[in-house]
KOLTORTI-468690 format. One record per residue: residue number from 1; residue in three letters; chain; x, y, z of N, C-alpha, C in turn. Coordinates in Angstrom, 1 decimal. Layout:
<pts>
PT / NUM / ALA / A / X / Y / Z / X / Y / Z / X / Y / Z
...
</pts>
This chain:
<pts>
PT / 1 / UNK / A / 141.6 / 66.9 / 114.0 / 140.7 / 68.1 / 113.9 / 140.7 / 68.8 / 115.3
PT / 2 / UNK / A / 141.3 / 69.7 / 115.0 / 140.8 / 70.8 / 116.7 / 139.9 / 71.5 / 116.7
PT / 3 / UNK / A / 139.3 / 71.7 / 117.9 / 138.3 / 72.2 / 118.7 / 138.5 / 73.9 / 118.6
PT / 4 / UNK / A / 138.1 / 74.8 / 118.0 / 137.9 / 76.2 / 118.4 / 138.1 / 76.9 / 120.0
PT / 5 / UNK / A / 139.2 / 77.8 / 120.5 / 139.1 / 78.1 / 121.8 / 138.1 / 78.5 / 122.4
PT / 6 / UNK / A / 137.8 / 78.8 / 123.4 / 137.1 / 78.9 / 123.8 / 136.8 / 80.3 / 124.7
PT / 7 / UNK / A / 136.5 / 81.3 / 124.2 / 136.9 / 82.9 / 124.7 / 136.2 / 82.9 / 126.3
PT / 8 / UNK / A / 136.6 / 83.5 / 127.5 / 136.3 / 83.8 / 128.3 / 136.3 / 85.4 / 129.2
PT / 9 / UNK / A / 136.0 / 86.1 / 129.1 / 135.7 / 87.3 / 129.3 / 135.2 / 87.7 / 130.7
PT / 10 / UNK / A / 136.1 / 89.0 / 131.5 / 135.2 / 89.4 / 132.5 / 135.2 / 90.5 / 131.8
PT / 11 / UNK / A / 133.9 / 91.5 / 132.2 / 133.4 / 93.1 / 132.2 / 133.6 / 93.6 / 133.3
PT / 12 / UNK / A / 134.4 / 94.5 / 134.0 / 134.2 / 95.4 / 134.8 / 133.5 / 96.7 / 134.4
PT / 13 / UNK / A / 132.2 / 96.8 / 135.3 / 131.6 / 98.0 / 134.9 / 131.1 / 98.5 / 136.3
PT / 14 / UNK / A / 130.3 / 99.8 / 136.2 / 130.1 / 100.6 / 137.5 / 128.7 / 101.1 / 137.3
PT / 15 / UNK / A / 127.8 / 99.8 / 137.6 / 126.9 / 99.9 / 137.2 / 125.8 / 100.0 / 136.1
PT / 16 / UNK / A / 125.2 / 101.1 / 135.7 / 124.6 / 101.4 / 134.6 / 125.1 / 102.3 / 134.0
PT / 17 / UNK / A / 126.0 / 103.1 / 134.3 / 126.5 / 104.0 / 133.8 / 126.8 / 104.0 / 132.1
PT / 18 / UNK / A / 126.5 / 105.5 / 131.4 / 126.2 / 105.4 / 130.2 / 127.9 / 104.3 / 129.3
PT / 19 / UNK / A / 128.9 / 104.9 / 130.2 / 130.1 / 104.2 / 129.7 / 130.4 / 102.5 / 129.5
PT / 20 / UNK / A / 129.6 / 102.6 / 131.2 / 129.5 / 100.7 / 131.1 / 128.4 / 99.9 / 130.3
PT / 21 / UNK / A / 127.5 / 100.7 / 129.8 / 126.3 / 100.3 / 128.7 / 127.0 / 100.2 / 127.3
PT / 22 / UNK / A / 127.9 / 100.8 / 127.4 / 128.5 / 101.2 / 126.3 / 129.1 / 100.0 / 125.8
PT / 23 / UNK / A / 129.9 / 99.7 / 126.7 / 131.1 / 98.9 / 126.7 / 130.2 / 97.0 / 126.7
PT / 24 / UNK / A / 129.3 / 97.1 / 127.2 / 128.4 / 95.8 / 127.4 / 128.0 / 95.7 / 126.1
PT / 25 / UNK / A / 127.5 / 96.2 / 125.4 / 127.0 / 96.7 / 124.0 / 128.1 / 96.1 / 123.2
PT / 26 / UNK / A / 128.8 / 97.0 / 123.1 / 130.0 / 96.6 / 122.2 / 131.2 / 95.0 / 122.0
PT / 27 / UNK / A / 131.0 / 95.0 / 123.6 / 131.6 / 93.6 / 123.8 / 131.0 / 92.1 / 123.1
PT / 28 / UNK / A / 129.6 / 92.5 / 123.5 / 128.4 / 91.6 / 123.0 / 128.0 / 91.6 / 121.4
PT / 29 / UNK / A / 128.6 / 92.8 / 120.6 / 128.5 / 92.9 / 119.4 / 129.8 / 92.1 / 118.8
PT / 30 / UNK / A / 130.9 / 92.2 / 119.5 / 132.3 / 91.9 / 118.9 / 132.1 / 90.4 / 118.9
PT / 31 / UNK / A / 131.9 / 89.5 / 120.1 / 131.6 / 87.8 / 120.6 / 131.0 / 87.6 / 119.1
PT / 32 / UNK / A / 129.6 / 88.4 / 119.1 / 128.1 / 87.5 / 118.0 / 129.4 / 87.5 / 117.1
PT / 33 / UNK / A / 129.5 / 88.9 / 116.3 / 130.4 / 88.6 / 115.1 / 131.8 / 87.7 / 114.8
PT / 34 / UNK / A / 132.3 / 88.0 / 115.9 / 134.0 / 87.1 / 115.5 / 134.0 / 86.1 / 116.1
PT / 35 / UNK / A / 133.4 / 85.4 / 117.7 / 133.0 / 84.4 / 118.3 / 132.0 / 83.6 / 118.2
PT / 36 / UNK / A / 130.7 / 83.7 / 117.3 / 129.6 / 83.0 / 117.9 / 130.1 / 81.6 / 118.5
PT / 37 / UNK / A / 129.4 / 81.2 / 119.3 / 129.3 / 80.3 / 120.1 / 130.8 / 79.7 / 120.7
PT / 38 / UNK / A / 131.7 / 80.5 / 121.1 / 133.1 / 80.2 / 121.7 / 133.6 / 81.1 / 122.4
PT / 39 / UNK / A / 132.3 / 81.8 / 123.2 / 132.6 / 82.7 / 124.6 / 131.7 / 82.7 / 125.5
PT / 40 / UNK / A / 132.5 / 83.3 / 126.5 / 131.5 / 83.2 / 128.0 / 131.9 / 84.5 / 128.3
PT / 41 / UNK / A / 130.9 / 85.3 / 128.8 / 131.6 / 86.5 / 129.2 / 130.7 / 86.7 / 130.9
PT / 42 / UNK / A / 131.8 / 87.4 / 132.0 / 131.2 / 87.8 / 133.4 / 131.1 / 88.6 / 133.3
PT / 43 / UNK / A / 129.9 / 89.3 / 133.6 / 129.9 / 91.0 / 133.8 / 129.9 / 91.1 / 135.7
PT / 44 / UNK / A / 130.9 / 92.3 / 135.8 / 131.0 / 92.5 / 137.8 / 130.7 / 93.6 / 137.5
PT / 45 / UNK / A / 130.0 / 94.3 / 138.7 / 129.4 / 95.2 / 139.4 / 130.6 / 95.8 / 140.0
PT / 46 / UNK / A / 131.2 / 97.3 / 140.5 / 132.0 / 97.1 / 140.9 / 131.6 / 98.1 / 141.7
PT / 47 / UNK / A / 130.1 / 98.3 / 142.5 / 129.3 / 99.0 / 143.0 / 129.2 / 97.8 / 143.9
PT / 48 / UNK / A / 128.6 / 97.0 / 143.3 / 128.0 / 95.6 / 144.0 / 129.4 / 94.9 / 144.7
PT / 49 / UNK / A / 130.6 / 94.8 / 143.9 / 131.3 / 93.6 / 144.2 / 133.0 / 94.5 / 144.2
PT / 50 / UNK / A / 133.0 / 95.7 / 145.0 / 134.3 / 96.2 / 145.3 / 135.5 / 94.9 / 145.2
PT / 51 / UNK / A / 135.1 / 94.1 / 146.6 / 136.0 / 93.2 / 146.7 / 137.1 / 92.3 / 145.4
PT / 52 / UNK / A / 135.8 / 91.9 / 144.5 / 136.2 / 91.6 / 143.2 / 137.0 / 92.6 / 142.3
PT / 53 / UNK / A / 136.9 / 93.6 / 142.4 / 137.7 / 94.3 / 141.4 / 139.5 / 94.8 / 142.1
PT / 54 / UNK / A / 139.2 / 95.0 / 143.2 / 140.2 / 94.7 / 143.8 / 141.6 / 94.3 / 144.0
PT / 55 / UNK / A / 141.1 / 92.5 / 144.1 / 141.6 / 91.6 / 143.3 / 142.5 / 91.4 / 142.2
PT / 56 / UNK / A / 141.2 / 91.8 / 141.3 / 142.4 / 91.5 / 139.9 / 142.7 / 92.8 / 139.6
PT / 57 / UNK / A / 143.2 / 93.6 / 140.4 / 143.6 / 94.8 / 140.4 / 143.0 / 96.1 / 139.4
PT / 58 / UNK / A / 141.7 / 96.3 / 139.5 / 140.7 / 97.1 / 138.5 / 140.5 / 98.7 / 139.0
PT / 59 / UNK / A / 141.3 / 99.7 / 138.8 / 140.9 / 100.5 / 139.6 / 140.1 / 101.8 / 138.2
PT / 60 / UNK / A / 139.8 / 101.7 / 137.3 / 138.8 / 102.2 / 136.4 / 137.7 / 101.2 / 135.9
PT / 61 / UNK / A / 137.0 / 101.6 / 135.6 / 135.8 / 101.1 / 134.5 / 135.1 / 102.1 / 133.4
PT / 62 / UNK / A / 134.6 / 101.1 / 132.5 / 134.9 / 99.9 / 132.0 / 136.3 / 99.0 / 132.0
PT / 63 / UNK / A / 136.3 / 97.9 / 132.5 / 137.5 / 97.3 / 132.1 / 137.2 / 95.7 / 131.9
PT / 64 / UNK / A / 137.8 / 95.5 / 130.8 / 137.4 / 94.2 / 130.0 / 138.9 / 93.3 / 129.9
PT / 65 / UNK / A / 138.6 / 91.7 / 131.0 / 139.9 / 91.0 / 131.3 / 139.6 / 89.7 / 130.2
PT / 66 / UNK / A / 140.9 / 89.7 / 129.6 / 140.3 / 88.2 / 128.3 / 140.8 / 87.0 / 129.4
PT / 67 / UNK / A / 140.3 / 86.1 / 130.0 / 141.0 / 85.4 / 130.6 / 141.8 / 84.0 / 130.2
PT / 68 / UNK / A / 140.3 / 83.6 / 128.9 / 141.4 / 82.8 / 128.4 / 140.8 / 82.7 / 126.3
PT / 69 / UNK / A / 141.2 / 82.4 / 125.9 / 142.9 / 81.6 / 126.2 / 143.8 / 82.6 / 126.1
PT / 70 / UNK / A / 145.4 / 81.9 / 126.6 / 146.0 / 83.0 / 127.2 / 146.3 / 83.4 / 126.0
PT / 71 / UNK / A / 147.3 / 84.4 / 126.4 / 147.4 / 85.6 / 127.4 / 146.8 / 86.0 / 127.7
PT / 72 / UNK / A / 146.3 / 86.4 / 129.3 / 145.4 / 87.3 / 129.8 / 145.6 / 88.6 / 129.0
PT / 73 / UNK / A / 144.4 / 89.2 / 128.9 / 145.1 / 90.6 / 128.3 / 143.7 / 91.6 / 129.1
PT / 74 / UNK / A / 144.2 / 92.7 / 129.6 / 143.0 / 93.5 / 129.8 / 143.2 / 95.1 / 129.3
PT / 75 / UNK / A / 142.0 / 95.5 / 128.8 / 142.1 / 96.9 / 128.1 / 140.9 / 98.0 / 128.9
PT / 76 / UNK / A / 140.5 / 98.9 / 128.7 / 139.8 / 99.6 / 129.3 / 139.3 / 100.8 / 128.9
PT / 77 / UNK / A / 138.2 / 101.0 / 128.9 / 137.3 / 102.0 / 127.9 / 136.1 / 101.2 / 127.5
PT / 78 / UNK / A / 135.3 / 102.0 / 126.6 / 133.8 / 101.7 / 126.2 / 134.1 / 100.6 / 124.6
PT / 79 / UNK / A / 135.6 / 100.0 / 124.6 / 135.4 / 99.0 / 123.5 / 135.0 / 99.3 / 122.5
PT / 80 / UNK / A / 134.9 / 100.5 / 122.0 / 134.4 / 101.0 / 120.9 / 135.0 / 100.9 / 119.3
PT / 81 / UNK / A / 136.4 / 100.5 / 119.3 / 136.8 / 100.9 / 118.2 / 137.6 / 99.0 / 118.1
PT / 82 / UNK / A / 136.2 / 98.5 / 117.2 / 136.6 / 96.9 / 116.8 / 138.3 / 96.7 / 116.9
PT / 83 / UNK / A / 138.4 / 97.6 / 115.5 / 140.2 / 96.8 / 115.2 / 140.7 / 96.9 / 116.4
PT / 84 / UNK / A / 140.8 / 97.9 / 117.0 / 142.1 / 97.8 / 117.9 / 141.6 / 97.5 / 119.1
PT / 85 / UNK / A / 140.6 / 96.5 / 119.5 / 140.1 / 95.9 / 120.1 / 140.6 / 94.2 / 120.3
PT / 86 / UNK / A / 140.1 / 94.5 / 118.8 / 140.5 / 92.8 / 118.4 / 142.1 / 92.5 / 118.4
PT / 87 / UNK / A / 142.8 / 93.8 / 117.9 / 144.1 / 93.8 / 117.8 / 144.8 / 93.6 / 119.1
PT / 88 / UNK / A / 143.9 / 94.3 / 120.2 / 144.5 / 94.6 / 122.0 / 144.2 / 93.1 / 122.5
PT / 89 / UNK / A / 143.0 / 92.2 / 122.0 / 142.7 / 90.9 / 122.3 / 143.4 / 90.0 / 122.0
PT / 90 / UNK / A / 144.4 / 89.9 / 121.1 / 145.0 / 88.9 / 120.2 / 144.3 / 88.5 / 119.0
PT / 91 / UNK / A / 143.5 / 89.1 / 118.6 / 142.2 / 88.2 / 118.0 / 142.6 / 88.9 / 116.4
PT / 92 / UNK / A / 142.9 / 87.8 / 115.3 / 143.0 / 88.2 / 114.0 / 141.7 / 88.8 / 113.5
PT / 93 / UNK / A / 141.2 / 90.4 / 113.2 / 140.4 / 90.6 / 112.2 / 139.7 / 89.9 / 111.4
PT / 94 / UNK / A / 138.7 / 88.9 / 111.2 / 138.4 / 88.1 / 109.8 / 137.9 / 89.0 / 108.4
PT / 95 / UNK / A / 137.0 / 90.2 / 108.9 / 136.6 / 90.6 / 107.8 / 136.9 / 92.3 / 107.6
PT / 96 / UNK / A / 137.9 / 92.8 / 108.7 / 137.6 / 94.1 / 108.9 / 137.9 / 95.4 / 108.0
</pts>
């Protein structure tokens, strides 16, 4: 019997801004529904924490990095549109 992966998620957002509310929203809606209990997600500041976005090379926000399991995949925008969210994630649809 195998164990369920275990989703890991960073948010890059720019504060409070209506787009990164957006995107926090929506991210948090996709986990409950298709993940419960098999994600972790980091939300970065990219007001607060330039240095970090930097890094993993983030030069817009919203930007949402799947880190694991692989493939890293990262997409960008307010996450709004499930399928091709889940599609951009790797993640099969269950009910859509």
């Amino acid at each position: 019997m195998s164990r369920a992966p275990l989703y890991r998620f960073r948010l890059y957002v720019a504060g409070d801004t209506p787009n990164s509310a957006q995107a926090r929203l929506n991210l948090n809606a996709l986990c409950r529904r298709y993940l419960t209990g098999r994600y972790r997600i980091e939300v970065v500041d990219v007001f607060r924490h330039p240095n970090r976005a930097m890094i993993d090379g983030i030069f817009m926000t919203p930007a949402l990095i799947k880190l694991a399991p692989s493939p890293v995949r990262m997409i960008v925008g307010t996450l709004s549109h499930t399928a091709t969210l889940l599609e951009g994630l790797g993640l099969a649809p269950i009910d859509a």
